[in-house]
C-alpha positions as CSV (number, residue, x, y, z in Angstrom):
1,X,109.3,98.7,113.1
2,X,107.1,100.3,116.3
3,X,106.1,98.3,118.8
4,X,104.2,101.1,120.0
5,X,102.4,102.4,116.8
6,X,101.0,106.1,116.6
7,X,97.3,106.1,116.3
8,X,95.4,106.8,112.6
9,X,92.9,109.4,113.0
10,X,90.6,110.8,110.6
11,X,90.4,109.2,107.3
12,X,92.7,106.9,108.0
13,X,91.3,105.0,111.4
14,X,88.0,104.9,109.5
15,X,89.7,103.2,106.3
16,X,91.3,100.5,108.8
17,X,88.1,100.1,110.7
18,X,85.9,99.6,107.8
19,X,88.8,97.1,105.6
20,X,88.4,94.9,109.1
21,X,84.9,94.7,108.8
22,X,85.3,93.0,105.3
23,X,88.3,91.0,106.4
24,X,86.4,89.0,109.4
25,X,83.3,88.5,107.1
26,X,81.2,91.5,108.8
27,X,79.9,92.9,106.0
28,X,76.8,91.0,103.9
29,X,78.0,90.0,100.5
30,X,81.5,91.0,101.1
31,X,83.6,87.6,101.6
32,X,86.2,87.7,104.2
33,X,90.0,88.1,102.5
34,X,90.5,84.4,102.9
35,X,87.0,83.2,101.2
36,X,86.3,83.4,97.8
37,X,82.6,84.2,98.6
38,X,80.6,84.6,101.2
39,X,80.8,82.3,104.3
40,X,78.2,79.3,103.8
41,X,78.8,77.1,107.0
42,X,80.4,77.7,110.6
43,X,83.7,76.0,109.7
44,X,83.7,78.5,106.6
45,X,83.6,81.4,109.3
46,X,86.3,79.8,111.7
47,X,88.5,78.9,109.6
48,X,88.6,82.1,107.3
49,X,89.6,84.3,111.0
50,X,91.6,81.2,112.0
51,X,90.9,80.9,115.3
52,X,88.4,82.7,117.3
53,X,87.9,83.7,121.0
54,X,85.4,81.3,122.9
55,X,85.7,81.1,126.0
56,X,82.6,82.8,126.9
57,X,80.9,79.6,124.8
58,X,77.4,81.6,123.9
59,X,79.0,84.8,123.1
60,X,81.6,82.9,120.9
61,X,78.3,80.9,119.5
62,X,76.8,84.6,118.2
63,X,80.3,85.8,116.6
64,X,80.1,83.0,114.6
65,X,76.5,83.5,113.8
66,X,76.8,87.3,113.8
67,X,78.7,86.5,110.5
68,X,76.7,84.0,108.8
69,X,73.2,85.3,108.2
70,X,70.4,83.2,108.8
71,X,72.4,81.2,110.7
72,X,71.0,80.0,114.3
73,X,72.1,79.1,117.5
74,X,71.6,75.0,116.3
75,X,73.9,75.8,113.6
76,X,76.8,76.2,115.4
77,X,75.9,73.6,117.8
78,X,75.4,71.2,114.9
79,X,78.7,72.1,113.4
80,X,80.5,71.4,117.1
81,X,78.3,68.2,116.8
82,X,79.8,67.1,113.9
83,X,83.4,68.0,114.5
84,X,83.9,71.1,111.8
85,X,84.8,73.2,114.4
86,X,86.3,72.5,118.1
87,X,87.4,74.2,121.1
88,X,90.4,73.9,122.7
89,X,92.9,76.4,124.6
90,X,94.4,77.7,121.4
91,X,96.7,81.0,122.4
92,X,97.0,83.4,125.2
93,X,95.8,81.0,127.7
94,X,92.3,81.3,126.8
95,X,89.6,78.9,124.7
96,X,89.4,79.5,120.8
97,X,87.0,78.1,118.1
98,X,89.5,76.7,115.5
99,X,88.8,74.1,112.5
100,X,90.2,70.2,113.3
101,X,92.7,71.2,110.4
102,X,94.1,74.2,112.0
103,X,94.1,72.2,115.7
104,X,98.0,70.5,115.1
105,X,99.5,73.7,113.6
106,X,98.4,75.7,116.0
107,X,99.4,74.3,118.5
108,X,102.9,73.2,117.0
109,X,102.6,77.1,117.7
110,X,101.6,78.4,120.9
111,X,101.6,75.2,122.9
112,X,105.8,75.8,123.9
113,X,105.2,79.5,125.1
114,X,101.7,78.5,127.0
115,X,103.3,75.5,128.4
116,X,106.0,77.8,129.8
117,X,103.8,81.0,131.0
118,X,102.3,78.2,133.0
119,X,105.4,76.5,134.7
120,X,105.0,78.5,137.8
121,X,101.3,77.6,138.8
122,X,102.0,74.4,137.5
123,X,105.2,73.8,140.1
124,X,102.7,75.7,142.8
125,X,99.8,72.9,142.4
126,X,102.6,70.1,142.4
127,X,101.8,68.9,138.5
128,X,104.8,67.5,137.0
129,X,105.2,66.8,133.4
130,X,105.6,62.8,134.7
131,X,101.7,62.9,135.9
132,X,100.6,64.8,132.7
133,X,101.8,62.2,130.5
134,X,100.4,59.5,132.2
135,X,97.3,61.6,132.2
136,X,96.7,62.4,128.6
137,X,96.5,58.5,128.5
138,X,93.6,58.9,130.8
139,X,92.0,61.3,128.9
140,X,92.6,59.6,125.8
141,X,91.1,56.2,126.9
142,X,88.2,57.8,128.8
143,X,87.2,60.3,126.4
144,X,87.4,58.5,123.2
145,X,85.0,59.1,120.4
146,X,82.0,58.9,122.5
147,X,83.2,61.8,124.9
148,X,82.9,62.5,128.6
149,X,81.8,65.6,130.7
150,X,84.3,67.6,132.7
151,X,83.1,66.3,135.8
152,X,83.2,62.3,134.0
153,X,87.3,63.4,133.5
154,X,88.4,64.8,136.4
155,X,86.8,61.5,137.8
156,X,88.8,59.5,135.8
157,X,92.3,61.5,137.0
158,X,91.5,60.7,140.7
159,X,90.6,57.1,139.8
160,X,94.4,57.3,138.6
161,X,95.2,59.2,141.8
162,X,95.7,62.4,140.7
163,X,94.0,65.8,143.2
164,X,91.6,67.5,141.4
165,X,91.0,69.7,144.3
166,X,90.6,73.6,143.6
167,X,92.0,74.5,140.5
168,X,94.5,71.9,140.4
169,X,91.9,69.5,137.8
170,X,91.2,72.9,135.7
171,X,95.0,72.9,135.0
172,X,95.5,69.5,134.6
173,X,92.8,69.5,131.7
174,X,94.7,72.5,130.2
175,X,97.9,71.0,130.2
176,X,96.2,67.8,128.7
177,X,94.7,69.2,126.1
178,X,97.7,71.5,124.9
179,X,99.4,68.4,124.4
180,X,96.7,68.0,121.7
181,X,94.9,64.6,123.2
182,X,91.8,66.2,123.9
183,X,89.4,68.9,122.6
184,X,85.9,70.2,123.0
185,X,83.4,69.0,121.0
186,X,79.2,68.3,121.2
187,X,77.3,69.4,123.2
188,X,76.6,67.5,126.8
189,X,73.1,66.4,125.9
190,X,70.6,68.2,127.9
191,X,72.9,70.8,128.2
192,X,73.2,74.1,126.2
193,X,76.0,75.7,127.7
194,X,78.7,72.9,128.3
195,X,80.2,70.5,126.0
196,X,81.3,67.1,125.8
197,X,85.5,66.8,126.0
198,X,86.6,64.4,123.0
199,X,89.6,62.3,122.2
200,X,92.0,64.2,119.3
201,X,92.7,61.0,117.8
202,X,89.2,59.5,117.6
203,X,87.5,63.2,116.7
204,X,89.7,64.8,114.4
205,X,90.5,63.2,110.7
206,X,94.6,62.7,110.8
207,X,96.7,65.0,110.1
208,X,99.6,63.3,108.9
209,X,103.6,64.4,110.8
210,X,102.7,67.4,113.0
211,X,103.7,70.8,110.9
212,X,107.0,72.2,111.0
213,X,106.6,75.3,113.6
214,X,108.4,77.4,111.3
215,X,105.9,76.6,109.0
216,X,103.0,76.5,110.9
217,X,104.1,80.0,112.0
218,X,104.3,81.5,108.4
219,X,100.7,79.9,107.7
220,X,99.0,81.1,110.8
221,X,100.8,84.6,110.5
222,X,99.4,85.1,106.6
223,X,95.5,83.8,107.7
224,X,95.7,86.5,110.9
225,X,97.2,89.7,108.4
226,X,94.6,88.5,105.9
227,X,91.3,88.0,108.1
228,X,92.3,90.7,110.5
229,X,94.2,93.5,108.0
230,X,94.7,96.1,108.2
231,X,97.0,95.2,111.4
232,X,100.5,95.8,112.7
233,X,103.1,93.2,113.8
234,X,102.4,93.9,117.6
235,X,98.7,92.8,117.0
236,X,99.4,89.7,115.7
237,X,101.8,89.0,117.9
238,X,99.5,89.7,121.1
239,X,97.0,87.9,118.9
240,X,98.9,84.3,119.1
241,X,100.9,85.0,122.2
242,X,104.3,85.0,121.2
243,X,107.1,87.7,121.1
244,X,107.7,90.0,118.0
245,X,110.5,89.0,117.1
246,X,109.2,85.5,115.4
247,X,106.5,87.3,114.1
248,X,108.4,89.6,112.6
249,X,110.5,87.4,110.8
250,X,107.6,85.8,109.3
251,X,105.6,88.6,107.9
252,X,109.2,89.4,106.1
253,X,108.7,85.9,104.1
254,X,105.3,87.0,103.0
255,X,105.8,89.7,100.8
256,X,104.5,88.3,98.1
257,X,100.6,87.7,99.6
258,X,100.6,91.1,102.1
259,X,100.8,94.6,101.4
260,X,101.8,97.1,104.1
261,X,100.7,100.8,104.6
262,X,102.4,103.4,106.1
263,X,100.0,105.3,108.8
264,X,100.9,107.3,110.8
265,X,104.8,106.1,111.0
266,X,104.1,102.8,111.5
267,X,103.5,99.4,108.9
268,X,99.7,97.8,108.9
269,X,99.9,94.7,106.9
270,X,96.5,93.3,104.9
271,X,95.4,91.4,102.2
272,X,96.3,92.0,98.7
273,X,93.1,92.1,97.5
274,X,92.2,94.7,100.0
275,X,94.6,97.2,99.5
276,X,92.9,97.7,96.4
277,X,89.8,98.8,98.9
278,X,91.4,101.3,100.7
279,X,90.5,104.4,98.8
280,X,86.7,103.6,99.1
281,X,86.1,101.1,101.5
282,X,83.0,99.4,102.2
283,X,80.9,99.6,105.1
284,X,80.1,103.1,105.6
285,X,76.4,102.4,106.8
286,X,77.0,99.1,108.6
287,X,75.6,98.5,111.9
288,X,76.3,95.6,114.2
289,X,75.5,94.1,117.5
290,X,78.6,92.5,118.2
291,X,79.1,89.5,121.2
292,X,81.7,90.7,124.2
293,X,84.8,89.4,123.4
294,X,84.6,89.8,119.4
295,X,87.6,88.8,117.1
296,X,86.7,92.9,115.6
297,X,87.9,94.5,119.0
298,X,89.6,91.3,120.8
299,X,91.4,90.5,117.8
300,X,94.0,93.5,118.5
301,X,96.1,95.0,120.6
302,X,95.9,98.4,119.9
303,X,92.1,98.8,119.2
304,X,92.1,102.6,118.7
305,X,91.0,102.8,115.5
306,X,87.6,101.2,116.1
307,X,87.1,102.0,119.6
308,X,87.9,105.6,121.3
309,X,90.6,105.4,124.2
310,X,88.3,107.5,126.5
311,X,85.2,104.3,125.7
312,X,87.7,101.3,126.2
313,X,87.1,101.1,130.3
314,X,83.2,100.7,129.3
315,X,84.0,98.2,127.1
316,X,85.9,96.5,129.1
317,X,85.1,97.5,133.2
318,X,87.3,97.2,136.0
319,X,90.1,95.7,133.2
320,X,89.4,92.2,134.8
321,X,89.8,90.5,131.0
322,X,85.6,90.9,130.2
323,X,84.7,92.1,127.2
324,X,80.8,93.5,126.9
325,X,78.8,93.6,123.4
326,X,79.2,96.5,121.4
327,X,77.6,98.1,118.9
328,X,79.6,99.1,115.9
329,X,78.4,101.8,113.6
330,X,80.7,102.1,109.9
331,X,83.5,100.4,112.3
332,X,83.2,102.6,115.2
333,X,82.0,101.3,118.6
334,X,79.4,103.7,119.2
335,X,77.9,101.9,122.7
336,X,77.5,99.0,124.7
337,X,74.0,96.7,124.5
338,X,72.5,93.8,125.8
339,X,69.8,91.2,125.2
340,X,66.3,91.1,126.2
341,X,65.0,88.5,128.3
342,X,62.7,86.8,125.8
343,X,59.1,87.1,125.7
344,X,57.0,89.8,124.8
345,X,60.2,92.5,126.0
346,X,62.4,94.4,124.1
347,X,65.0,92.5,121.7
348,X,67.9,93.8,123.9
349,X,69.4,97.9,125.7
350,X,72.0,99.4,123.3
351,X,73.9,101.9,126.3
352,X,75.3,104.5,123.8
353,X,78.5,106.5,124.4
354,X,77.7,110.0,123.5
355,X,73.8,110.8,123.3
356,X,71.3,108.7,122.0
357,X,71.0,107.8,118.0
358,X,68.8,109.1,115.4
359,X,65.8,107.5,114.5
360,X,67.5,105.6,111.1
361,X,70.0,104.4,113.2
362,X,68.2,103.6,116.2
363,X,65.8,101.2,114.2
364,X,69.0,99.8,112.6
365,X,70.3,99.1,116.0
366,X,66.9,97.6,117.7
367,X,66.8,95.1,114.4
368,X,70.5,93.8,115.3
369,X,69.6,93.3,118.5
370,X,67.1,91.5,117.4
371,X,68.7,89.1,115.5
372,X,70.5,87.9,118.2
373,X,67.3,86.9,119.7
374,X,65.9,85.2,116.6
375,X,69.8,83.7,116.2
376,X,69.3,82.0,120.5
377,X,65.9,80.5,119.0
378,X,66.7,79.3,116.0
């Protein structure tokens, strides 16, 4: 199988564009592949993409929103309020928005290869696994059910005479919580942007013996192909973080719930039930203002078939791992936006790629954008 897939074009890119859409729940009235109908609540939305990128908190905030209409921004915080959905370092290094149910197996996952990317800066700021131990205590006892800020924690790991000094306390949080004792949770109160860091054990409903990773693997491999298909093995493997080669092996124990296509000389796996879209998929007309880092671009390694090479550096400038909004036209990124500031201005600046839209589209655009603002209000 290709690790470096030739590019769809024509026909083909649109078909994969347009069968994502529907998979991540981007279409009105067309359920993601892992719902049986529309999404109704912000767990419903997580859990059907199976993790999502958040570590832009806001941004991750609208993607949720973005695909649960009427939905506002108190809606997701509510949901974070009541423990549906959490945050945690997930895969890749980076924060996700997963479901409590999906917290252990994922981590049962990528916590082995995260753990050892990190070794080296870990060794550098003088953390051993001895003072992580006796730090996930710490956090457990000082976190609890009732929470504590991140400046409330990294107090409580000098009180046990640990350095917090430069990044030495954002690692020893990371390396906490992929041990699964802590997660992210409420809101801080008074605060819209930061949240509250939560004990696993008192937050999240038990779980039972930790998954098998082999398992875990096989179940976290089927919800990415499903919510994210058409894709390739090299996308879901950049997706959780892990080399092919496991990947690969379990998307070869999943034949019976994935179909593959053949485009362009390489295999794009996907739902059953959408293979049966691919000759006339939905979406054609669909417009979206999309947060920066969006699981419909982020959510793959080899965007091509939603995002022109010659675009990507706009997308994403200076390649420093920032993703801007986009604006998606029938699964094409057609441009670049951002909000108004509120008030009597304009709901947001869509920055086109090649020459201004017509007048249909440009009033489908302006209404998008302002649906974020009504989502930030609401």
């Amino acid at each position: 199988m290709a690790t470096d897939p030739q590019h769809p074009t024509g026909r083909q890119a649109a078909a994969v564009a347009r069968l994502r859409l529907a998979a991540q729940g981007l279409l009105p009235g067309t359920p993601a592949a892992t719902l049986p109908e529309p999404a109704a609540t912000p767990a419903d939305v997580v859990g059907a993409l199976g993790m999502m990128q958040a570590q832009d908190l806001a941004q991750a905030c609208w993607a949720v929103g973005v695909r649960l209409p009427g939905a506002g921004l108190g809606t997701i915080h509510a949901a974070l309020a009541d423990g549906s959905v959490i945050r945690c370092w997930g895969a890749r290094g980076t924060l996700m928005f997963i479901t409590p149910r999906a917290h252990r197996a994922l981590l049962a996952v990528t916590a082995p290869r995260m753990h050892a990317k990190m070794a080296a800066i870990r060794a550098q700021e003088g953390i051993t696994e001895a003072e992580i131990g006796k730090l996930a205590d710490v956090a457990a006892g000082r976190c609890g059910s009732h929470g504590a800020t991140r400046a409330e924690l990294l107090r409580a790991f000098a009180d046990a005479g640990s350095s917090t000094e430069g990044q030495r306390g954002y690692h020893l949080i990371v390396a906490v919580s992929l041990r699964g004792v802590i997660v992210q949770g409420p809101m801080e109160p008074g605060s819209g942007t930061r949240q509250l860091f939560m004990a696993a054990d008192s937050w999240l409903p038990a779980g039972g013996s930790p998954p098998a990773a082999s398992d875990a693997l096989a179940r976290l491999v089927r919800g990415y192909f499903e919510s994210h298909g058409p894709a390739t093995v090299a996308d879901c493997a950049w997706w959780l973080g892990l080399p092919l080669t496991p990947v690969r092996a379990a998307v070869s124990g999943l034949g019976a719930v994935l179909e593959g296509l053949e485009l362009a000389g390489t295999t794009y796996h996907l739902a059953r039930e959408h293979r049966e879209r691919w000759d006339h998929p939905p979406g054609a007309r669909s417009v979206l203002a999309l947060p920066g880092f969006d699981e419909f671009l982020l959510g793959y390694r080899d965007r091509s078939a939603t995002l022109d090479a010659d675009h990507a550096q706009v997308v994403t400038p200076g390649k420093n791992g920032i993703f801007l909004r986009t604006v998606v036209a029938g699964g094409r990124t057609i441009g670049t936006w951002e909000p108004g500031a509120g008030g009597t201005a304009p709901a947001g600046r869509f920055v086109p790629f090649d020459g201004e839209p017509g007048p249909a589209r440009a009033r489908a655009i302006a209404d998008r954008m302002a649906s974020y603002r009504r989502f930030r209000l609401t």
